[in-house]
C-alpha positions as a LaTeX table, in Angstrom:
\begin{tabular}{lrrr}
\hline
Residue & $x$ (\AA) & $y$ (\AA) & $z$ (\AA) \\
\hline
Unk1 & 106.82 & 114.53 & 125.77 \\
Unk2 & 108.36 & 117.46 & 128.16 \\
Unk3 & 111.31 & 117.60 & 126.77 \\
Unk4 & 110.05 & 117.45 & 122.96 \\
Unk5 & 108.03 & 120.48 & 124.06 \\
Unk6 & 111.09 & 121.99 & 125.19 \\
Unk7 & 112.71 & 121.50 & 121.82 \\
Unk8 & 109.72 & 122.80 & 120.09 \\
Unk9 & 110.32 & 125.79 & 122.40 \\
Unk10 & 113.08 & 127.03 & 120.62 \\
Unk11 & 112.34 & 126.35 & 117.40 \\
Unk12 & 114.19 & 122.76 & 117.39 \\
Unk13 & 112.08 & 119.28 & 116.07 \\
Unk14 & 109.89 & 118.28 & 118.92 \\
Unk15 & 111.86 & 115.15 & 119.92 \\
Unk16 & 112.53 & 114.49 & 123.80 \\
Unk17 & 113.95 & 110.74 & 125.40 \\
Unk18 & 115.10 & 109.60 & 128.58 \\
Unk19 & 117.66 & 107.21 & 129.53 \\
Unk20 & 116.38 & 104.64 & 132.72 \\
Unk21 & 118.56 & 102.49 & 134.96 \\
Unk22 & 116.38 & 100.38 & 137.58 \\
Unk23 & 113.59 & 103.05 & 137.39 \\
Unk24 & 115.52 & 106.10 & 137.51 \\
Unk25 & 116.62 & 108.78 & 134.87 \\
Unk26 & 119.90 & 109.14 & 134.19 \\
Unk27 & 119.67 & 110.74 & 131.40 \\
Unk28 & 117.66 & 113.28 & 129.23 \\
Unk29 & 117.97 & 115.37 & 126.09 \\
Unk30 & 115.83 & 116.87 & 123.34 \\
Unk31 & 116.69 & 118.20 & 120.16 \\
Unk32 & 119.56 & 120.82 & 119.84 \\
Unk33 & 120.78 & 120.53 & 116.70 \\
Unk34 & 119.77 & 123.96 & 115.22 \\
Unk35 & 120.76 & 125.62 & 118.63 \\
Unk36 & 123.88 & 124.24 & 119.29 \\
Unk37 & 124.65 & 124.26 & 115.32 \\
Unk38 & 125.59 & 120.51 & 116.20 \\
Unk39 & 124.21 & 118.02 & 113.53 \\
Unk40 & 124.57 & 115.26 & 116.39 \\
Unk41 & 122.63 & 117.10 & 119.19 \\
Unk42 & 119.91 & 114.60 & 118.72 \\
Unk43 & 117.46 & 114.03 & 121.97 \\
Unk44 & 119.20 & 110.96 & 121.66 \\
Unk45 & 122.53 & 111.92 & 121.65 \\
Unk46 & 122.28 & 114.20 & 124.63 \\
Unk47 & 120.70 & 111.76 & 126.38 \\
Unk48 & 123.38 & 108.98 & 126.24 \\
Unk49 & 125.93 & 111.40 & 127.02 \\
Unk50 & 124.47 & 112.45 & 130.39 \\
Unk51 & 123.77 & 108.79 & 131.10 \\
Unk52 & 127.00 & 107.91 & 130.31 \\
Unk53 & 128.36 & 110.43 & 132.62 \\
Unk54 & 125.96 & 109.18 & 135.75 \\
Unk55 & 126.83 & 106.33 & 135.35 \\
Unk56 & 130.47 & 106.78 & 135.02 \\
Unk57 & 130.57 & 104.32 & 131.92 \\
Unk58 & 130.13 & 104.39 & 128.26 \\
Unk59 & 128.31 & 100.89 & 128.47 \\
Unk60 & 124.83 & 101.75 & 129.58 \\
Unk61 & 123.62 & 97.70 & 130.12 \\
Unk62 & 120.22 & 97.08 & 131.55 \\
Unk63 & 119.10 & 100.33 & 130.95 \\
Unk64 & 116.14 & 101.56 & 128.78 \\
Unk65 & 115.74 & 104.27 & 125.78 \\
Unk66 & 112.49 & 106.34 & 125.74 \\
Unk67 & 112.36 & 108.60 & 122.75 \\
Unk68 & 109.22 & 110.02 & 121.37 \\
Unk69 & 110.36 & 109.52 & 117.58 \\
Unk70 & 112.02 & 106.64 & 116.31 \\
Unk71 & 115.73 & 106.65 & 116.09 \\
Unk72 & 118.23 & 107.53 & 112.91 \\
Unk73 & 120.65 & 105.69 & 111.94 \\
Unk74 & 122.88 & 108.10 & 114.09 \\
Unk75 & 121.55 & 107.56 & 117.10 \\
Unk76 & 120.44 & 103.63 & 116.33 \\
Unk77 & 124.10 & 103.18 & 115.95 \\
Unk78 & 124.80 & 104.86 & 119.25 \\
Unk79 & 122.53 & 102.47 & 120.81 \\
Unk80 & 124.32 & 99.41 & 119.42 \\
Unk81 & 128.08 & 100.68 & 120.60 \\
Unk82 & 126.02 & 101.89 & 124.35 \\
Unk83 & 124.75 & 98.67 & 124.83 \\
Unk84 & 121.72 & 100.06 & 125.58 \\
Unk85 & 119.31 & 96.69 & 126.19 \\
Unk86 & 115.80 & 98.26 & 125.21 \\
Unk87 & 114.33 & 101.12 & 123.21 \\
Unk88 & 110.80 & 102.27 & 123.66 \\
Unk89 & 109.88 & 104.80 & 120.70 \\
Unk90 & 106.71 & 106.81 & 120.12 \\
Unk91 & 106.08 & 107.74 & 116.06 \\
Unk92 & 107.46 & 105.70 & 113.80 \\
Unk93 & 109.70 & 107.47 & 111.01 \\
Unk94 & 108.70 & 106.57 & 107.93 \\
Unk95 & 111.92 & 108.35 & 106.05 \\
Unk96 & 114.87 & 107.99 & 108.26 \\
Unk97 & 113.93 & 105.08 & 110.98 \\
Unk98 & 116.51 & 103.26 & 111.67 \\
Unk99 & 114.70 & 100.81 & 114.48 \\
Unk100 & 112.74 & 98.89 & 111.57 \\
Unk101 & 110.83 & 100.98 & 109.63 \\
Unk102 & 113.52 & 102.21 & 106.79 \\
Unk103 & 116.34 & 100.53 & 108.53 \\
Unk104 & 116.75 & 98.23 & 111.63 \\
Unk105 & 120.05 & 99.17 & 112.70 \\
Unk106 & 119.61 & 97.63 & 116.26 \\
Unk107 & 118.11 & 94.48 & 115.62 \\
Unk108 & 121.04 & 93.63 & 112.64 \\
Unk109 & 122.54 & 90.33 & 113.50 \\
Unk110 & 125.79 & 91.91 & 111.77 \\
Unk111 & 126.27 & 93.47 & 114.86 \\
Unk112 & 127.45 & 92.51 & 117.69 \\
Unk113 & 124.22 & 93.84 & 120.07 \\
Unk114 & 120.93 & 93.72 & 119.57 \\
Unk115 & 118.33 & 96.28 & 121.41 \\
Unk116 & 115.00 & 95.46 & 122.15 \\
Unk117 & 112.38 & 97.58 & 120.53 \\
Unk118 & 108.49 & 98.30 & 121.75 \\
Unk119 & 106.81 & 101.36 & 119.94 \\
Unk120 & 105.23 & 103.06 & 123.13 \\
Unk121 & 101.35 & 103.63 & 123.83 \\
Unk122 & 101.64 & 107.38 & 123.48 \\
Unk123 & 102.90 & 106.85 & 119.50 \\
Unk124 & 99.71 & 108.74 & 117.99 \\
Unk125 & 100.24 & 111.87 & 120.61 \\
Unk126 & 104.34 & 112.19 & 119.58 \\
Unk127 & 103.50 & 111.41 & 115.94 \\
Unk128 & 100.85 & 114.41 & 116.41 \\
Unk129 & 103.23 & 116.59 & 117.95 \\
Unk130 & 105.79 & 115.98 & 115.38 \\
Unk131 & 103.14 & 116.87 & 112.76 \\
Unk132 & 101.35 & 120.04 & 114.18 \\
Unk133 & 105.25 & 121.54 & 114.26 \\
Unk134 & 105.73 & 120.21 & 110.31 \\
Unk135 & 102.32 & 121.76 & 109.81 \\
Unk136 & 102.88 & 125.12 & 111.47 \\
Unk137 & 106.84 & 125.37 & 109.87 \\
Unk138 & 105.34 & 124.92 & 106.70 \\
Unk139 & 102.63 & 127.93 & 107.09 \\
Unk140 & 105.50 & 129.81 & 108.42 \\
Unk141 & 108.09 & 129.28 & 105.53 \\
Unk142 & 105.39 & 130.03 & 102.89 \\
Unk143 & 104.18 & 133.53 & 104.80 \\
Unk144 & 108.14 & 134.14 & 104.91 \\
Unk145 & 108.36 & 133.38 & 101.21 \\
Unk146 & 105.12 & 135.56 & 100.38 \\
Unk147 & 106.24 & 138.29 & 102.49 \\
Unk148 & 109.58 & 138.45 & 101.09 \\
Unk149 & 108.23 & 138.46 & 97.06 \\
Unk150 & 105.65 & 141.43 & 98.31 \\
Unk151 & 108.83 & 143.33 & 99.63 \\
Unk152 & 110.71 & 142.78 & 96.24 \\
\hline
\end{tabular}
């Protein structure tokens, strides 16, 4: 949830997620994509990366995913070639999920890994946070729009 609030910071989607190896982060991120004008900089993303370099491997086996949205299809598919063994999500996303709400990506038996998936005990406060920033963007855009037509 720190990191999200990070992201929401500066402007970014309020989406945080750590990477843990036998109790231990090795790995964080939150969204960048705006920032870094990188469509990839998911929390996700960033997150395996810096894992990946801790570890000094691009196989991250026996470690855990803690994201406070439910992965894309990006990022599910970047959990599949990881080998990351379990992903713990907060709110669900009901238009681009790719952990089994629109898609389940890491569970597919086409693949050759399958993650574990729990949807955490803090879903309601990410899925909260995620829509007090959709709220607030929203207000913003339409001032924008109203200030721009008065200016016209």
């Amino acid at each position: 949830m720190e990191l999200a609030m990070q992201a929401e910071a500066i402007n970014e989607i309020p989406v945080g997620a750590v990477v843990v190896y036998q109790n231990k982060i090795i790995g964080e991120g939150f969204n960048q994509s705006i920032s870094l004008n990188d469509p990839s900089a998911h929390a996700e993303m960033l997150a395996i990366r810096q894992a990946g370099k801790t570890m000094t491997n691009y196989r991250l086996i026996d470690c855990t995913l803690y994201v406070t949205l439910e992965p894309c299809a990006m990022c599910a598919g970047l959990l599949v070639h990881s080998r990351i063994k379990r992903l713990v999500y907060g709110a669900t996303d009901l238009k681009t999920g790719a952990a089994g709400s629109v898609f389940n990506l890491v569970a597919s038996d086409k693949l050759n890994h399958q993650i574990e998936v729990n949807q955490s005990d803090m879903a309601e406060q990410c899925s909260k946070m995620l829509s007090a920033f959709f709220k607030r963007r929203r207000k913003e855009i339409k001032l924008s729009k109203s200030i721009s037509s008065l200016n016209k």
